[in-house]
N, C-alpha and C positions, 0 to 999 in steps of 0.2 A: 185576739182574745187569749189572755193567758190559759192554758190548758194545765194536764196535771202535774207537772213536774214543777210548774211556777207555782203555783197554787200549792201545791207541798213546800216548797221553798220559801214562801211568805208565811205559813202557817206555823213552820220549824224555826223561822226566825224570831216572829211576835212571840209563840210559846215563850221561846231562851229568852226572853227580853219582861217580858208582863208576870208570869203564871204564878201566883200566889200573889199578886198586888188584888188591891182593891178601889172599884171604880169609885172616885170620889164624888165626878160633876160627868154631867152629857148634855155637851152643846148640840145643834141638829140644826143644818141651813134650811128645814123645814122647804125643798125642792121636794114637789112630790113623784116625781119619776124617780126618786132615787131610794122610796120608802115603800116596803112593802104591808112592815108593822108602821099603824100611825107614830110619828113622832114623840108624842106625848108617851103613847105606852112605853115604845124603847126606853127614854128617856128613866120611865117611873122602876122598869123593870131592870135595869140594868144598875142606876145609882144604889150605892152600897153593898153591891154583890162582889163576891170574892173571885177571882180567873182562877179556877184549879187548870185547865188545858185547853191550848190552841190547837187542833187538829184539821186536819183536810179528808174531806167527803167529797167526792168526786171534782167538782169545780168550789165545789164550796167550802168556807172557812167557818168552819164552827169552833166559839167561845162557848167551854160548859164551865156554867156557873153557878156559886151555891149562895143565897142568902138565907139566914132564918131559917137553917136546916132545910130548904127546898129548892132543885135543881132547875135552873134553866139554861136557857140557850139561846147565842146572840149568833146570827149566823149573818156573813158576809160573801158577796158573791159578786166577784170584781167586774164582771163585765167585759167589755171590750177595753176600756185607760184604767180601771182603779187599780188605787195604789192603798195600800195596809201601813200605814208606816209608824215606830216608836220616834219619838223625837223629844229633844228636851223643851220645854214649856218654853223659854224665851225665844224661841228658833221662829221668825213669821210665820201664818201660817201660808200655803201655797195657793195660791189660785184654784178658785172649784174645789174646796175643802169641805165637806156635807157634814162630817163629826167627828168630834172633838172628845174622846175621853179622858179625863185627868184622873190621874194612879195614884192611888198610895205612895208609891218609889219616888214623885216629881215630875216622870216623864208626863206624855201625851200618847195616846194613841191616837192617831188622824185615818180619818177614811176621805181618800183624796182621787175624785173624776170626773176629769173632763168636759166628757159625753152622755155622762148619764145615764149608761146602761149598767150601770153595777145595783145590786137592791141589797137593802138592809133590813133586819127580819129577826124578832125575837119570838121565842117558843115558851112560854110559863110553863112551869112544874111539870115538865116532860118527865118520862119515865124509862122507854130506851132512848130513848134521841134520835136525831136526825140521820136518816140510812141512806138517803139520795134515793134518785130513778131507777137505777141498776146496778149492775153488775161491778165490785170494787177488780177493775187490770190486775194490778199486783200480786193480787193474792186468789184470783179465781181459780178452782181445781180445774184439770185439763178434761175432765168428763161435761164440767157444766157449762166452759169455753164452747165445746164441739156442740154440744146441745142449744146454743143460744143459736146458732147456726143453722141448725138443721132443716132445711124446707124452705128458706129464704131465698126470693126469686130476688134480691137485690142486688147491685153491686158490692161488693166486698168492704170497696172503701164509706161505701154511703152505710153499710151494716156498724161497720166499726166508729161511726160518728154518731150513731144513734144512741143517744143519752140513756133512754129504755134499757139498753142490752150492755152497754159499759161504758158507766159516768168516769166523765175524766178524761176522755182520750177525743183530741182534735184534731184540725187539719193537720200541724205539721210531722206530729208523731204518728198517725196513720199514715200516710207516705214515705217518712222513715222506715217504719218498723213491715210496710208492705215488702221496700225493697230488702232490706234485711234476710226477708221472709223468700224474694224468688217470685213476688205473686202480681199479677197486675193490677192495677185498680178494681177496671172494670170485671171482672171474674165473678160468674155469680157464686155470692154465698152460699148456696145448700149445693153447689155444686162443686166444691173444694172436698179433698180425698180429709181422712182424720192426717194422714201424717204431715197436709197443707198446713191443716190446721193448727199443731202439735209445735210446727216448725214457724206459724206465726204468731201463737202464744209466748212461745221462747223468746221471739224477736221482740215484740211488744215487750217484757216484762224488762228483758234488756236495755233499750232503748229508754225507757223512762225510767229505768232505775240510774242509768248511765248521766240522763239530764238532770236530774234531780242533785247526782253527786255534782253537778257544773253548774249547779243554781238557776238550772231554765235554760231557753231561747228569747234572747230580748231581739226579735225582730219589729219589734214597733213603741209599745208607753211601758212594757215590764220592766220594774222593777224591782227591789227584795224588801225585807224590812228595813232596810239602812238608806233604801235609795240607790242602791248598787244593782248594775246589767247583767244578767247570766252570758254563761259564754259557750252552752250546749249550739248555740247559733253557728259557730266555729267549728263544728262536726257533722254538718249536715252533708248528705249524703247525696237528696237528690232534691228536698225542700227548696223552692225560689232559685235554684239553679238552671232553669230551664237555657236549651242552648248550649251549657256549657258541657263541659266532656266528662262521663261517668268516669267516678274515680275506681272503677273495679274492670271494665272493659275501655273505654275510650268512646262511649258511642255520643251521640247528642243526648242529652235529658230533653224530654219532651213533657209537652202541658198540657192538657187537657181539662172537661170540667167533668164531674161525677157527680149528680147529685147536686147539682148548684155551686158546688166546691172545688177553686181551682185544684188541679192534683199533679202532681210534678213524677217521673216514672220513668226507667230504660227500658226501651222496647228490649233491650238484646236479654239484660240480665233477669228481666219479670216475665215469667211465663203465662 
């Protein structure tokens, strides 16, 4: 499932590609796994509105848009395979293509999955917009980091996948950014010192700021706007390397589950 570094990287792309066009047509393969708003509304609510900005909200892609003087919001949420793509209008469209926006500029935007776990969702005349479940990684202070923490009998890795406490961050950048950090998976949460803490903030922040500059991890159907593979996959540290020998000691990478979630980790370098 693309996490937040693809998910900023689709959003950064469609932005530079759409933002001041205006939606002209919205087709909808009217699948209703894939709709969260009915069709129809999307449809009504979106035709004719202007794209001022593509942004990303935790896992989500938010389109804020203005018609008739009034703000809304088309919000996209890739799932496990979706893909966000610009494309030119004659180009076919791809297999499992659920909608179709046609732009002012000629292009298409396509919203293109799969499986069917991606949901499409418009918000009428919103007024702040869309905040997501929690906590935005990038930008949280290091007071409110340590605080989200605080008393949690959980694992560390199962705390940092919880969408509640900081949307955006998934399996493979929490296991990055643990090792990064020195810390083990399984370590309970409210029992990590502040300077664990201080020293997994930093990692985090690095780590998805680093993927983000590499266009993602395409370990599976990601993506970009163009249809091009990130290459943060290429950096990984201890993510699906299980077995093989840590690049900072030599020891085996070992796998485990946390939380229902495989989790890849060096015993030698995570304490």
């Amino acid at each position: 499932m693309p996490e937040l570094p693809e998910v900023e990287t689709v959003a950064n792309g469609v932005h530079a590609r759409v933002h001041g066009q205006t939606i002209l047509s919205v087709w909808t393969s009217n699948k209703p796994q894939t709709f969260k708003s009915p069709p129809q509304e999307i449809a009504e609510v979106l035709t004719g509105s202007r794209i001022e900005r593509v942004h990303r909200v935790g896992k989500t892609i938010v389109c804020d848009l203005r018609r008739a003087g009034k703000r809304t919001q088309f919000l996209v949420h890739l799932g496990m395979t979706g893909r966000l793509l610009v494309s030119e209008a004659e180009v076919p469209l791809p297999p499992h293509t659920h909608a179709v926006l046609g732009l002012s500029g000629g292009k298409e935007l396509r919203f293109v999955d799969a499986r069917r776990f991606g949901r499409l969702s418009v918000a009428s005349e919103v007024e702040e917009g869309y905040t997501g479940p929690g906590k935005e990684p990038l930008t949280i202070p290091l007071e409110d980091f340590v605080a989200l923490f605080r008393g949690r009998k959980t694992a560390i890795k199962a705390a940092l996948l919880n969408q509640s406490l900081l949307h955006g961050v998934g399996n493979i950048y929490a296991d990055e950014s643990l090792f990064r950090a020195g810390i083990r998976p399984k370590r309970q949460a409210g029992r990590l010192t502040r300077a664990e803490l201080a020293r997994l903030r930093e990692a985090l922040v690095a780590v998805l700021t680093h993927a983000i500059s590499l266009g993602g991890s395409s370990v599976s159907d990601y993506v970009d706007a163009d249809g091009v593979r990130g290459f943060f996959q290429l950096e990984h540290k201890v993510y699906m390397r299980t077995g093989e020998p840590c690049l900072v000691c030599g020891a085996p990478i070992k796998k485990i589950v946390v939380g229902g979630r495989s989790t890849h980790f060096c015993a030698n370098c995570q304490k």
